[in-house]
Every structure is written in C-alpha cells, then in structure tokens.
C-alpha positions in Angstrom: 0.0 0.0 0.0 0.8 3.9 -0.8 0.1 6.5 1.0 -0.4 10.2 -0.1 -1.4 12.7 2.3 -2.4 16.0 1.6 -0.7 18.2 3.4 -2.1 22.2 1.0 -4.6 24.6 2.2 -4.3 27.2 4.3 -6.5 27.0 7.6 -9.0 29.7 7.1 -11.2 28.8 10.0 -8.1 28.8 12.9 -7.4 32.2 12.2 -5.3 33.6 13.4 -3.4 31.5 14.9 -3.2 29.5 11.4 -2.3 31.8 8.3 -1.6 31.0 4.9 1.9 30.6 4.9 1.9 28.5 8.0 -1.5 26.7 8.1 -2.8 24.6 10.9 -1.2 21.3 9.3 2.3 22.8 10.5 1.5 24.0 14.2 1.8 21.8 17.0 -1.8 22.7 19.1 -1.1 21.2 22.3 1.1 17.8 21.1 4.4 17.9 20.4 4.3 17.1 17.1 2.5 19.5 14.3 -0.9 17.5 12.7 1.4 17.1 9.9 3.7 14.9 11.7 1.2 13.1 13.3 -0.4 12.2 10.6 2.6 10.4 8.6 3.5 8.6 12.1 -0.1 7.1 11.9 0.7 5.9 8.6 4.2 5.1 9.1 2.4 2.3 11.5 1.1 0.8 8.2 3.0 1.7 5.4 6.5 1.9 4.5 8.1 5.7 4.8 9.5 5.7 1.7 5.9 4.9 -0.1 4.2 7.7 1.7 4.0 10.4 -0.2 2.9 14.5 0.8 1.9 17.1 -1.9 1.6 20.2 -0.6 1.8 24.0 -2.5 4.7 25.4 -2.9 4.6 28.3 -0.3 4.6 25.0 2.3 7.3 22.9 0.9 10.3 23.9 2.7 8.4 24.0 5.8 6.7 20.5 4.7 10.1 18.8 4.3 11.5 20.6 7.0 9.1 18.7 9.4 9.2 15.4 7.8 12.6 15.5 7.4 12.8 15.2 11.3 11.2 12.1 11.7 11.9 10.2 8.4 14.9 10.1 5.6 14.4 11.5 2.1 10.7 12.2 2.8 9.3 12.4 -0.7 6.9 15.7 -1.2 5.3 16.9 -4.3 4.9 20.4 -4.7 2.1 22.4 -6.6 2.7 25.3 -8.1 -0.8 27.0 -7.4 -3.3 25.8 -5.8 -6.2 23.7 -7.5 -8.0 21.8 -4.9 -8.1 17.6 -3.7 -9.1 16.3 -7.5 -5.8 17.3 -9.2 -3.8 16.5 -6.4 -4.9 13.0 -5.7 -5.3 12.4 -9.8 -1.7 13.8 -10.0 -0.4 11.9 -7.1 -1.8 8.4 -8.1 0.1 9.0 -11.6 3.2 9.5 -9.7 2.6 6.5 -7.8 2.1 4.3 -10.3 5.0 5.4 -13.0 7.5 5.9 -10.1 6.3 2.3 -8.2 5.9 0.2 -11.8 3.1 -1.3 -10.3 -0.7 -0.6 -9.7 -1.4 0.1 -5.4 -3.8 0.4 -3.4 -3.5 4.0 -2.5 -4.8 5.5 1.3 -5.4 9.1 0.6 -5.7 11.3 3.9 -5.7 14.6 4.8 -3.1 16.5 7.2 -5.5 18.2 9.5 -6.5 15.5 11.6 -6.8 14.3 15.2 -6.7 10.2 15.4 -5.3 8.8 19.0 -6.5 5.4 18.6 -4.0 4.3 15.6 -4.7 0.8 16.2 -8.0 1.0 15.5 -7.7 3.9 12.6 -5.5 0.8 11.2 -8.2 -2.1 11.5 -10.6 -0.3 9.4 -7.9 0.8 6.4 -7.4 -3.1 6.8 -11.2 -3.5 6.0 -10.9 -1.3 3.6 -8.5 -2.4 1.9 -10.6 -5.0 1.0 -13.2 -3.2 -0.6 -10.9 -1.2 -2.5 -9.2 -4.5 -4.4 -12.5 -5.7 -5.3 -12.6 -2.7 -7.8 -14.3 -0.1 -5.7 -13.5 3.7 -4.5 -13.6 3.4 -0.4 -14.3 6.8 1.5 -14.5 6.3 4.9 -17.4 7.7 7.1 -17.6 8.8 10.7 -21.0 8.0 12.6 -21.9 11.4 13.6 -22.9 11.9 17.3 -24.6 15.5 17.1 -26.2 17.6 13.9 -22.7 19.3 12.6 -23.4 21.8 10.4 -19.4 22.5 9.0 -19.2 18.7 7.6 -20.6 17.3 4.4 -22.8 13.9 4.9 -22.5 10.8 2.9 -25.7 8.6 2.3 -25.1 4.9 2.2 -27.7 2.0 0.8 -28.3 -1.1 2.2 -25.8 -2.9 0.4 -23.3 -4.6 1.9 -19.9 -4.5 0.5 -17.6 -6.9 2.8 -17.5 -4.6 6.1 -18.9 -1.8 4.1 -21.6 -0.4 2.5 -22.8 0.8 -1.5 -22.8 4.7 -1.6 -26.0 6.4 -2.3 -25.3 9.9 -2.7 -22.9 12.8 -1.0 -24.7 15.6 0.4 -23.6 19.4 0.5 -23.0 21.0 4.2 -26.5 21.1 5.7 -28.7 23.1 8.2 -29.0 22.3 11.8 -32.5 21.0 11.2 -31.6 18.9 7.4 -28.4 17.7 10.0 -30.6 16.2 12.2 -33.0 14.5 9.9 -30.0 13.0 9.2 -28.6 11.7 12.3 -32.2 10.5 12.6 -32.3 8.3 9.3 -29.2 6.4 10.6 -27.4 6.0 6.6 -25.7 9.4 7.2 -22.4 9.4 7.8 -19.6 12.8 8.6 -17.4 12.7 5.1 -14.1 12.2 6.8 -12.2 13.2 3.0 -10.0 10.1 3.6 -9.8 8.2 0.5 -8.6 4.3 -0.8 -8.6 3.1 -4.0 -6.4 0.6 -6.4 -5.2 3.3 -8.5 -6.5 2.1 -12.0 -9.5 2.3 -10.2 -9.1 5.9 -9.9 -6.9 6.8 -13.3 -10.5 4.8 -14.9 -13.1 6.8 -13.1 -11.4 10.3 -13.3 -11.2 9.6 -17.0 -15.0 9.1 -17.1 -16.1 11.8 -14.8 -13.1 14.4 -15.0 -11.3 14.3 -18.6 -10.3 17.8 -18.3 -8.0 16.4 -15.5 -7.2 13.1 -17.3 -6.4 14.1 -20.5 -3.7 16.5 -19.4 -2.0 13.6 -17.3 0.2 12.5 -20.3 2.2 16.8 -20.4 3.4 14.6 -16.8 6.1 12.6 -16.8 7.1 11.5 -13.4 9.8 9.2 -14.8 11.9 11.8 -15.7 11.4 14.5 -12.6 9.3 14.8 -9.7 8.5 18.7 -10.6 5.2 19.6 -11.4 5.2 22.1 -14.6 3.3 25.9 -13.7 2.6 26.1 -17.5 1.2 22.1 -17.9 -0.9 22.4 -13.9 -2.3 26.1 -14.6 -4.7 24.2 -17.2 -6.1 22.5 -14.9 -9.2 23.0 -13.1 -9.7 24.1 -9.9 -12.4 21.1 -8.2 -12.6 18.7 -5.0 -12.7 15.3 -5.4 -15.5 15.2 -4.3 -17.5 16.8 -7.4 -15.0 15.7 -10.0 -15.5 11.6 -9.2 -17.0 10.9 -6.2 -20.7 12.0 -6.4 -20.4 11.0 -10.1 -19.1 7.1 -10.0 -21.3 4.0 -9.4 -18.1 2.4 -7.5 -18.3 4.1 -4.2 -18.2 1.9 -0.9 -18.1 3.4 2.4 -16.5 1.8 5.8 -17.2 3.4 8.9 -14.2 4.7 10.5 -13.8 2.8 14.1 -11.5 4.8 16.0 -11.6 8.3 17.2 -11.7 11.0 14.6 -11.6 15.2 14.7 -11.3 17.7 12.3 -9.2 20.5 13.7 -11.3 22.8 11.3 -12.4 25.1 13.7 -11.5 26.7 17.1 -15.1 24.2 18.3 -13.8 21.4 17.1 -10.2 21.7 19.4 -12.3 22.8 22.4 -14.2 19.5 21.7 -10.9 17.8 22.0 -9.4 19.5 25.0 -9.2 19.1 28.6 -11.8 20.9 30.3 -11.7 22.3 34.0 -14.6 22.0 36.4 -16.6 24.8 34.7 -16.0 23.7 31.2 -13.4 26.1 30.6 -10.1 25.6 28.4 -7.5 27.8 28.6 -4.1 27.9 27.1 -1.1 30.2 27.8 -1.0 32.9 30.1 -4.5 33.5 31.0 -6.3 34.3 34.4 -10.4 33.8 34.7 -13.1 34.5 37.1 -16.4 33.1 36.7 -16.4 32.1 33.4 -18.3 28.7 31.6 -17.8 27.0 28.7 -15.5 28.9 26.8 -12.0 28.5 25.0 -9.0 31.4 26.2 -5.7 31.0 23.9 -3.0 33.6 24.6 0.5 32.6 22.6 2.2 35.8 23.7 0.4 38.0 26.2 -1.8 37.9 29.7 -5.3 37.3 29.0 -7.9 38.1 31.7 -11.2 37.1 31.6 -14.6 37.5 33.8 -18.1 35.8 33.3 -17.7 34.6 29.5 -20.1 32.2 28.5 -19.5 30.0 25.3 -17.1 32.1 24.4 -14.1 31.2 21.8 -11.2 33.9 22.3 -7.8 33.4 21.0 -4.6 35.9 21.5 -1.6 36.3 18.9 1.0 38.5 18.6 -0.4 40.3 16.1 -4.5 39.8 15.9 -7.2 38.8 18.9 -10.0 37.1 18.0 -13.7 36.5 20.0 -16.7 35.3 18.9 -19.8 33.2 20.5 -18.6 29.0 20.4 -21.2 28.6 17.6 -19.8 31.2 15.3 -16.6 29.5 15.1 -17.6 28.2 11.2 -17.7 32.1 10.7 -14.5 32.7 10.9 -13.1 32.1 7.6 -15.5 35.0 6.7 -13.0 37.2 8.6 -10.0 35.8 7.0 -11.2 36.0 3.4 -12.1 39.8 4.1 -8.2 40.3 5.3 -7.0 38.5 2.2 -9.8 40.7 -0.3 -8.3 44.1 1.7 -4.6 43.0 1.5 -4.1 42.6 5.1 -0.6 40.9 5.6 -2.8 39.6 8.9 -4.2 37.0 6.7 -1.0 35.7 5.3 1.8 35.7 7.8 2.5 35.7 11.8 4.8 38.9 13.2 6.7 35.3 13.9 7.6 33.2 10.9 9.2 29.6 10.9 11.9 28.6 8.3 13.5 25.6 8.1 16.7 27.1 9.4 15.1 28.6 12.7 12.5 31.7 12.3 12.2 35.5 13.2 10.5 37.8 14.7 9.4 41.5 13.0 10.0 44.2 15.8 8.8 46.9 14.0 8.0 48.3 10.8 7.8 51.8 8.8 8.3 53.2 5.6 11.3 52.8 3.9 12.5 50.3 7.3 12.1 46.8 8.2 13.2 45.2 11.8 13.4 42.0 12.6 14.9 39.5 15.1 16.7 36.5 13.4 17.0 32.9 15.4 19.0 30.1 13.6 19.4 27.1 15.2 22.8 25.3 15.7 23.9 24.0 12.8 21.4 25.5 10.7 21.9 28.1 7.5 20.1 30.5 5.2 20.6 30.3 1.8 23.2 32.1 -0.1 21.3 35.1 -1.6 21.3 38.7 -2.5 18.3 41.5 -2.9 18.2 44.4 -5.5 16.1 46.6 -3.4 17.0 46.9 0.3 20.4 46.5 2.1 20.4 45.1 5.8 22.2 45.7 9.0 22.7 42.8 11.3 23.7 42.8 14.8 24.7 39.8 17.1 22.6 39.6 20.5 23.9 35.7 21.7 25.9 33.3 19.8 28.0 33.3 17.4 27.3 34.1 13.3 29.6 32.9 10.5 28.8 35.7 7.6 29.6 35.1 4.1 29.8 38.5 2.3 31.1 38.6 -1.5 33.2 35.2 -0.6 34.7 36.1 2.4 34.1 34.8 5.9 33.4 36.9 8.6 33.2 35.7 12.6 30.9 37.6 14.7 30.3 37.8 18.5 27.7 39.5 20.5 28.1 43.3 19.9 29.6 42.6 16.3 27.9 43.8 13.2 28.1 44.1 9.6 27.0 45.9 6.8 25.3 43.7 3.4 24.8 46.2 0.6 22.6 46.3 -2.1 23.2 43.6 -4.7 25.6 42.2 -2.4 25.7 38.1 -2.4 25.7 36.7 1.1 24.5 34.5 3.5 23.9 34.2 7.3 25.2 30.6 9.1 25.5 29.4 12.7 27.9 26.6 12.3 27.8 26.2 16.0 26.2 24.1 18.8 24.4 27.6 21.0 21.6 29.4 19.1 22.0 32.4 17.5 19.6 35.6 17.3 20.5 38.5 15.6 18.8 41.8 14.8 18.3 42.8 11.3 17.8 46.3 9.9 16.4 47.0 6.7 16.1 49.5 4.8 15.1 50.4 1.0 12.0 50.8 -1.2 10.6 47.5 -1.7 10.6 45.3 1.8 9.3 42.0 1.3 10.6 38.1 1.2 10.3 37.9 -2.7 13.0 40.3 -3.0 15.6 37.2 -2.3 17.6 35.6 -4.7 18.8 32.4 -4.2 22.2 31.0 -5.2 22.9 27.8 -2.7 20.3 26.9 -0.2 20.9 23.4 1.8 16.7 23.5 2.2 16.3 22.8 -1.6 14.9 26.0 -2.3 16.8 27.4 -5.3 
C-alpha cells in the first residue's frame, strides 16, 4: 500500500493563529508534534516511509520537508505550483505512484489536518478497507456522527453490503441544523471524513470518465523523468474537489465506517471539543487568568489574557490579531479571513513570527522605507546564499556566534559585532555552532518584502 497525504490549504477557520503561509497542518496545538507529523506517524504504522508520499503547495514545501525530514529520511513531497484543490492533487499523485512504483497500489489518501489517537484502530478499518478497494471499488470512509454538525458534508449509504462496508448512495452538501438532524435521525448518514482508498486504476478509470479535463492532461506529466510539477502544464487544470469531480459522479463508491476516534481540527469548536476541560468547562491555554467564566476557550501565545463571566465564548490571543466570537460562530471565521485576504491585510498571510526551516524570526517593527526584525538560527542550521536588488540590511549579534559570508569572504561575529550587506551584495547568514544564534536585522530600501531574495545555494532545496 501507498500512501499520499495532503498536506495544502491554508487553515482559514483557525485564524489567526493558522495563516496561509503556515497553516494549521504545520502547528503543533497542544502535542508535540504538528498534525502534519502526526499524521505520517499514523501511517508510518502501516505503510512503508518511503511509499508515503505529501503534496503540498509550494509556499509549504520547505516547511513541509522541514518537518518530515525530522522524523523520516528523504521524505518524498510533491509540490504544486498554485493551488487547485483535492481532485488534481490526488489524480496527480496516483500517476506519480504508479510510473515511479511500476506497479498498480492500493493508495490511502488522507488529509493532514486531523486528530486520530486510537491508531490501532484507525489501522483495523484501512485493513477493511482495503478489502473493498481490491475488489474494484472507490472506499471513502465515514464517521457516525454523534450531534447535527453543520461544518461537515454527509455521505448517504444504501443497504448494500460490501464486505464490512456499505454501497454509496449519494454525498450531500453541508446542511442546516434541522436537514443535519433529519440525518442523524435516518441512521445512513455518515460525517465525510475526505480520507480516500482506492487501487489506482481504479481511480486513473473513473477520473477519466467523470473528470477528462483532469485526465487528459496527465500525459504533459512525466514523473519518470522529474518529480516537478510544470506551472505552465498544472495552470490548465481545473480548480475542483474530489469530491465533485468523481466521487458523487461514479457507481463504484463503498463506504466503511471509521472505528477509531476521529476530529477535524477545522475550527477553534472542534479543538475545544478535543481539549481538557476544568470544572466549569473552561479551556485555557497560555497565560490567562479567569473569574467566573463557563464553557469557553482562552488561547493567549504571547500576552496575559484576563477574563470574567464569558459564557461559550471562543477567544484566542496572537501576537499580532485577537480574536472572540460566540462558540457557535466559530464556522464564521473564515469570513474574517477572506475579508483580510480581499483588503490586502498581511494579517491574513503571515505571523509577526515566521518559521523557516533554518530557525524563524520575529518582525519588531516596521515603517516606511524600514524593516526590523529578530533572526534565530538554530545550531547547525543556514540560510541560503542570496542577495536582494532593493534593500540593504544591518545585522547585529545579540547571543551566539554568526559565521557571515559577504562577496566570498568569511566573517566571525560575537555579540556586539555587526556588519554591513549592501545592495546587490551576495551573502548568507550561518550558525555553524552548537548555541543558538539571534541576531537583529535592519532593513532599509524601497521594496521590503521576502520575494525580493535571490537564491544561489540553499541546503533547504529552495533554489
């Protein structure tokens, strides 16, 4: 078996603690590893590392391999240019499957986003699946849902038994409280989980019936020769879900019901669902101080949060944005998120704190013409070797020790130190050393942002 896990998207409905250049599948919330991680170590249980395979956008891939990387060698990851939603990712990702493998696999398709303790169990049910899937059929895999959820879309199953599963009827959109719990009522609705299995001629077969825009344009891909997925040849494809593009269309759908524990982390609701609760239903997280308060979710990542008398209240603290609303609004906030992105508010995009593979850093302040920021690299760790044509930087050594590379020569720096990179000037900042370093960083110029950066060597594989 293959795996491919879909690790795109940008978290619209955590903001803003998730943004779109480091979405929820990247952020550890409350585990020590990120829902990324935790995802390929419930596969790894099953399937063989090296035949698990991520395919994530581009603006996620160093960050992507930067997290696998830590907890398995070579970790393969696929990278799309733009985004185009789950039906040319999985159709892409099945044809690099086969034509890399020489072979035709049962494929597990899952996404990155979720919350699954019980791996023993989340294993005997891809088991049962499996099944189903080598008899010829599409399996999606259903959760029993145990209140009327309004943020999920419902699959419909017949009577039919397939093995331990069941003939798909229909899928149904995202329904109102009162259409949700008609459903729960009727007993054949199941929560559409979006994890997938299939053998993959099974799926190169249907998507050529149901999606040929997709299929045809499979041959401009030759996996054989390089893992890179063309700009020019993806652009042409359209933008659909899976979901529309075969699964609502084929006569081949089985579902299994999913027997272990299952959550979404789509919304701020769903992780107070998952979290430990005090003795008035409260969660809180971070620095935060109550009084008299029920039912409600406090987050604070960087500043004292006080709170009196909320009730059903979701209120989460970042360094840069707050944001409240009532517990049954949550669905609601991706509203606020794509108004941000419409207005051009970087709020949407990035955190004041931004991860790289190499460390992250901090902006400190900001102004016409200037830029601040506070640089960690980890020991060890480097940025790539680069220049800009519109700004130069100033950077200053707080602790550690930097190794600067300026125009080919190597400077040493110590706290106090600092150095000058002009304009054009090709350089690159390394802490070759086992402390961590943090430096500040001026810059000024008339164009400040992180697509001014040329790369010439870069250890991340982002040249």
């Amino acid at each position: 078996m293959y795996g491919l896990i879909l690790a795109g998207g940008s978290g619209s409905r955590l903001w803003p603690l998730s943004r779109e250049l480091y979405p929820k599948q990247l952020l550890n919330i409350q585990t020590t590893e990120s829902l990324l991680q935790s995802t390929f170590l419930r596969l790894k249980e099953y399937i063989k590392p090296s035949d698990i395979i991520s395919m994530t956008g581009v603006k996620h891939l160093s960050n992507v391999k930067y997290q696998l990387s830590s907890i398995a060698e070579n970790p393969v990851v696929l990278s799309e240019p733009i985004s185009k939603n789950t039906a040319p990712a999985i159709i892409l990702g099945t044809k690099y499957i086969t034509e890399t493998s020489k072979t035709d696999p049962i494929i597990l398709v899952v996404p990155s986003d979720h919350k699954i303790k019980d791996t023993k169990l989340f294993i005997e049910t891809v088991k049962a699946g499996e099944k189903i899937a080598e008899q010829g059929y599409i399996v999606t895999f259903g959760i029993k849902p145990s209140y009327p959820e309004t943020g999920y879309g419902y699959i419909n199953t017949s009577d039919t038994k397939i093995s331990d599963g069941f003939k798909v009827n229909k899928f149904v959109e995202k329904p109102d409280e009162k259409t949700a719990e008609k459903y729960i009522a009727d007993g054949n609705y199941y929560w559409n989980s979006g994890i997938f299995m299939f053998k993959a001629s099974v799926l190169l077969e249907e998507a050529s019936k149901y999606a040929p825009d997709i299929f045809e344009k499979l041959k401009n891909f030759d996996f054989t020769k390089s893992s890179e997925i063309p700009f020019t040849e993806f652009d042409k494809m359209p933008s659909i879900s899976i979901d529309y593009a075969i699964m609502e269309k084929s006569d081949k759908i089985a579902l299994v019901q999913l027997k272990s524990d299952w959550n979404d982390l789509g919304s701020w609701k769903s992780i107070y669902d998952v979290s430990k609760k005090d003795e008035n239903g409260n969660v809180k997280i971070g620095h935060v101080i109550d009084e008299g308060s029920k039912n409600s979710f406090v987050y604070s990542s960087s500043k004292l949060v006080a709170t009196i008398g909320l009730e059903d209240i979701i209120l989460v603290e970042t360094e840069d944005a707050i944001l409240a609303c009532k517990a049954d609004k949550t669905q609601d906030v991706k509203k606020i998120f794509d108004t941000l992105k419409k207005q051009n508010d970087t709020t949407h995009k990035v955190h004041k704190t931004v991860y790289r593979p190499w460390g992250y850093y901090t902006v400190l302040g900001e102004g016409k013409g200037f830029l601040t920021k506070m640089i960690h690299v980890n020991p060890g760790q480097k940025l790539s070797v680069q220049s800009h044509n519109h700004r130069s930087e100033h950077w200053v050594v707080l602790e550690g020790k930097a190794k600067v590379v300026l125009e080919g020569e190597d400077y040493i720096l110590s706290p106090g130190h600092s150095v000058d990179i002009p304009v054009k000037a090709i350089h690159s900042l390394q802490n070759p050393y086992d402390e961590d370093l943090k430096i500040v960083e001026v810059q000024k110029g008339d164009l400040l942002i992180e697509e001014d950066i040329i790369r010439y060597e870069d250890m991340y594989g982002r040249v």
